[in-house]
C-alpha positions in Angstrom: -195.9 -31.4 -12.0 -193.4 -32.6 -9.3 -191.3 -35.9 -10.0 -192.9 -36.2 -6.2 -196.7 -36.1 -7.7 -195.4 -38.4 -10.2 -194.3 -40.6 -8.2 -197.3 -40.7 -6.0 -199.5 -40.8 -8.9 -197.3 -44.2 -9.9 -197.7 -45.9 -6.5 -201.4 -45.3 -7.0 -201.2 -46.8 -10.3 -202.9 -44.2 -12.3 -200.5 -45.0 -15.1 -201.4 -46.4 -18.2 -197.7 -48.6 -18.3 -195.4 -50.2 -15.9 -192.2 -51.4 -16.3 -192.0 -55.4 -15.5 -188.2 -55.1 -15.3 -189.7 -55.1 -12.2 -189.4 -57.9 -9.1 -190.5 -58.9 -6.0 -187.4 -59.2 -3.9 -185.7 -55.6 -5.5 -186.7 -51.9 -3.9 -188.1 -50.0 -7.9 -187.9 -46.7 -8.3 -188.9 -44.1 -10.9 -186.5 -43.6 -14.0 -186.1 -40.7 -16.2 -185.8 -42.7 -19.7 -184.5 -39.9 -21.4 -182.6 -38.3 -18.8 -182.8 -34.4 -17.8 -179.0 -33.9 -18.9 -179.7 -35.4 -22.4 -183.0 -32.7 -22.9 -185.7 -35.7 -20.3 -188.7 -34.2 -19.3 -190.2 -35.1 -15.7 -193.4 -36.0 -17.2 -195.6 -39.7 -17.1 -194.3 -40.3 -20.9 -190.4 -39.8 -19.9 -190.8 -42.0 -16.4 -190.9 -45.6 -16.0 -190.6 -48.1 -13.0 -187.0 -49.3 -12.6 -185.3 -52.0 -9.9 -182.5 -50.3 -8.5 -180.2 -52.5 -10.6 -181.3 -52.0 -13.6 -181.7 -48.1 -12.8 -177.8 -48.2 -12.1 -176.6 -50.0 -15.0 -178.6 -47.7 -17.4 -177.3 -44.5 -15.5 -178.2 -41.8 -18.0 -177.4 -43.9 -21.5 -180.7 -44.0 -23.8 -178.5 -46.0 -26.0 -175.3 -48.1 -26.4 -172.6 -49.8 -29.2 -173.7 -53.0 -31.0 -171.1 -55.6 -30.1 -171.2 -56.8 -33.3 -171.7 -54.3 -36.2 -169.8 -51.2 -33.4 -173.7 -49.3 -34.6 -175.1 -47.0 -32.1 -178.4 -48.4 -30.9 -181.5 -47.1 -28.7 -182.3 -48.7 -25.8 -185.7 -50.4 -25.1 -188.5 -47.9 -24.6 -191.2 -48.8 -22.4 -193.4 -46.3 -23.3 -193.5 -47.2 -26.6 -192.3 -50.8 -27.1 -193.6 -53.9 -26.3 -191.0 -56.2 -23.9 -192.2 -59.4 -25.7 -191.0 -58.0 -29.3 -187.8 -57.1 -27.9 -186.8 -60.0 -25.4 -187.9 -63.6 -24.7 -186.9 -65.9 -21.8 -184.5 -68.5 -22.3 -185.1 -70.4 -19.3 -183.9 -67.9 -16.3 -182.1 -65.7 -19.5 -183.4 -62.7 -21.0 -182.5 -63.0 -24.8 -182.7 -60.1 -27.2 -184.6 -61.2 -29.9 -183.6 -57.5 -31.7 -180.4 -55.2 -31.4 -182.3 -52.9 -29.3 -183.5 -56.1 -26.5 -179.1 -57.6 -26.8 -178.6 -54.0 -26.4 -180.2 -53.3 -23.4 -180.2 -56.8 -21.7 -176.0 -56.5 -22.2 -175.9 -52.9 -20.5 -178.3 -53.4 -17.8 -176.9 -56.8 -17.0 -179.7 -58.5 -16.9 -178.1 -62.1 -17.0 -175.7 -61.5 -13.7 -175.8 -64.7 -12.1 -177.4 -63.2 -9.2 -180.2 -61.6 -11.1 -180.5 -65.0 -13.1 -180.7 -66.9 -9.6 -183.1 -64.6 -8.2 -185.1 -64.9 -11.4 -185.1 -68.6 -11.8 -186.6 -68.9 -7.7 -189.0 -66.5 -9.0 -190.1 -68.5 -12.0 -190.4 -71.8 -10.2 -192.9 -70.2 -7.6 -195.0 -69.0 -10.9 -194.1 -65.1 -9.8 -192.6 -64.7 -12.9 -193.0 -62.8 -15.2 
């Protein structure tokens, strides 16, 4: 199978899981979570929806250095984790409630005040999450 099927097969939402990184006023594309460098497959369990932010930030890290205890740690898996165990919203913020959600919201950036704006319009017109 082609990332192209894939990726058709997404935008007809035959998938079981989709990303909710995901946002209204930001272009998403399909990720390689582990990428093909690092041993990825192109296959529905290795791909996930990304905003083109979020896509760059991550580049092709599946993991990154606690701040605090300098520990390597994995970065959230939508595939197999659940966004609510990992994060919670703190107002506009996305908080890490784990090492894995600080993790990923510091690498992806999540909390640039440009992402937070766009998310806090979002959230007063109910479109978010």
């Amino acid at each position: 199978m082609t990332l192209f099927s894939i990726n058709k097969q997404f935008w007809l939402g035959k998938t079981t899981k989709i990303v909710k990184f995901v946002t209204r006023f930001n272009t998403s594309e399909v990720d390689h979570i582990i990428a093909v460098k690092h041993g990825g497959v192109t296959t529905e369990d290795n791909l996930a929806f990304s905003c083109l932010s979020c896509n760059r930030y991550k580049g092709s890290d599946f993991a990154t250095i606690d701040k605090f205890s300098q520990e390597i740690v994995p970065l959230f898996n939508p595939r197999h984790q659940v966004w609510n165990e990992y994060f919670f919203l703190n107002g506009a913020r996305i908080e890490g409630r784990t090492q894995i959600g600080q993790g990923t919201a510091r690498l992806l950036q999540l909390n640039l005040p440009n992402r937070m704006l766009e998310r806090q319009v979002l959230i007063s017109q109910n479109l978010y999450p």
